[in-house]
N, C-alpha and C positions, 0 to 999 in steps of 0.2 A: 399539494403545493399551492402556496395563496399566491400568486400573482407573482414569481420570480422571488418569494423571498418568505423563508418560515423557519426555518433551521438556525437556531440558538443566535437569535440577534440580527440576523443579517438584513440591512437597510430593503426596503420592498423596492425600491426605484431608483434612480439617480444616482444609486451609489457607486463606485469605482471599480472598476474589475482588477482581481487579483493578478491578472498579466497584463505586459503590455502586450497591445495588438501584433506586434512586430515577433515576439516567442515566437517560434515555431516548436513541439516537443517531439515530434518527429524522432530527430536524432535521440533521444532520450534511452538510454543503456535500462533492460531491465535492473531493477534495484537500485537506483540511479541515487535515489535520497536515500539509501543505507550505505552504499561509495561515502557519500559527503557526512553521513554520521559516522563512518569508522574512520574518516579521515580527520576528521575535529577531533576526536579520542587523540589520534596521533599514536606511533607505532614505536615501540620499547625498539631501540636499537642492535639490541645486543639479545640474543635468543634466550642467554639464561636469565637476563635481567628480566624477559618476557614472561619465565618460568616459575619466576621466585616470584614477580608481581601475583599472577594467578596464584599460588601458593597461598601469599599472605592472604589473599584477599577471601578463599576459602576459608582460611584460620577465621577470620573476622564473620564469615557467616557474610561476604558477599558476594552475588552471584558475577558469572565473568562475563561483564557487558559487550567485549568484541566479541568473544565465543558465540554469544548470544547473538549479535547481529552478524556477524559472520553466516551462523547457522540460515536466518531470516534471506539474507544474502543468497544462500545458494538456491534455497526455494523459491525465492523471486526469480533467480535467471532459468532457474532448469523448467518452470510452469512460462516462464518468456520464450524459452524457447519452441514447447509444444506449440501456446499460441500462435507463433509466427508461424506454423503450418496453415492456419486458416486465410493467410493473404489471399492465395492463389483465389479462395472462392469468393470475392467480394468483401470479403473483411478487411477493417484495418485494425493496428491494435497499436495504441502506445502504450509507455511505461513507464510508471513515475509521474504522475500527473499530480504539480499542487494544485488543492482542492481546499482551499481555508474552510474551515477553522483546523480541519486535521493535516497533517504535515503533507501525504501525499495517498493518491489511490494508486496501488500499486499495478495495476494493469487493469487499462479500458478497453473496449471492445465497442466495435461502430461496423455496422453491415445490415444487412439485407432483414434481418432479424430480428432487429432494433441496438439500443444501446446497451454493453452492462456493463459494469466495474464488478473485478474480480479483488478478491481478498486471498494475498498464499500466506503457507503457515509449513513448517517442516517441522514436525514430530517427528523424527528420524526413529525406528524399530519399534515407535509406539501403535499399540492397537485402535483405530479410531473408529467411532461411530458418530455418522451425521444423521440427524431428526430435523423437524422443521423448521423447530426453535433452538438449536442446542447442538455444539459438535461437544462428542464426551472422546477424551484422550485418554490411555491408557487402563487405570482401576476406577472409571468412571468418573473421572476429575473433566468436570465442563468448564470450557473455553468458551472466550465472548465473540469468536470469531461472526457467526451471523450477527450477531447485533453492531460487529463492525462492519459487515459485508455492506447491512442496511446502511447505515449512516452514511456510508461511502458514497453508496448511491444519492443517497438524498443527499448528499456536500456535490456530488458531480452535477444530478438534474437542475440545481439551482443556481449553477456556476455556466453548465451551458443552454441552460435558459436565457440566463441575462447576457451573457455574450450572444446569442443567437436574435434575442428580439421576441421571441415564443419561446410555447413551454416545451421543454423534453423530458420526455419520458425514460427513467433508467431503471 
């Protein structure tokens, strides 16, 4: 980290913090920013209208974007909720933390242990293997998730560096 600022553009000094001081994220619902993406989609009123949309939209060869966030959804709250066992020992954890340039980290973690942001992902009945570098889902189909996990980090360390005044380490 060069002096509170290295990650894709971001001003080294002077520059503006993504929040106001007054935020609190506290209250912040695991999945908090996939709530407000499925809520901009907006919701077919009518079950079968719901049904024929997803329908067509497999005709077309496209995938079904609530499905999908729905799915991200639940892995968000169900890994929120395990975290939220770790209070009792000195942790704290919020969720949904915006983090520019990326939309949000989906769950931080602050305690005795240091800082980390967590990256969830539901592969529902898929086989998964994680390596260093590389989660492989299913017949060996690799996912970018650590290369998101990383960036996450480095979008958090450099957001609560320059909020903090010093560097932190995530």
């Amino acid at each position: 980290m060069k002096e509170y600022g290295d990650a894709q553009g971001w001003p080294h000094e002077g520059g503006p913090l993504f929040l106001h001081p007054d935020d609190d994220l506290a209250p912040n619902r695991p999945g908090e920013a996939l709530h407000a993406r499925l809520a901009a989609l907006g919701v077919p009123h009518h079950p079968r209208l719901a049904a024929c949309a997803r329908a067509l939209g497999r005709l077309a060869g496209r995938p079904d974007e609530r499905a999908a966030l729905r799915r991200a959804l639940d892995g968000e709250q169900r890994a929120g909720e395990e975290l939220e066992r770790l209070t009792g020992g000195g942790w704290r954890v919020l969720h949904s933390v915006p983090v520019p340039p990326a939309a949000a980290v989906p769950h931080l973690l602050i305690g005795p242990g240091g800082v980390f942001t967590l990256h969830t992902a539901c592969p529902r009945g898929a086989r998964v293997r994680v390596g260093t570098d590389a989660v492989l889902v299913a017949r060996g189909r690799a996912e970018p998730w650590v290369r998101l996990s990383r960036r996450e980090a480095r979008h958090a360390a450099l957001a609560l560096s320059r909020g903090c005044g010093f560097p932190v380490t995530v």
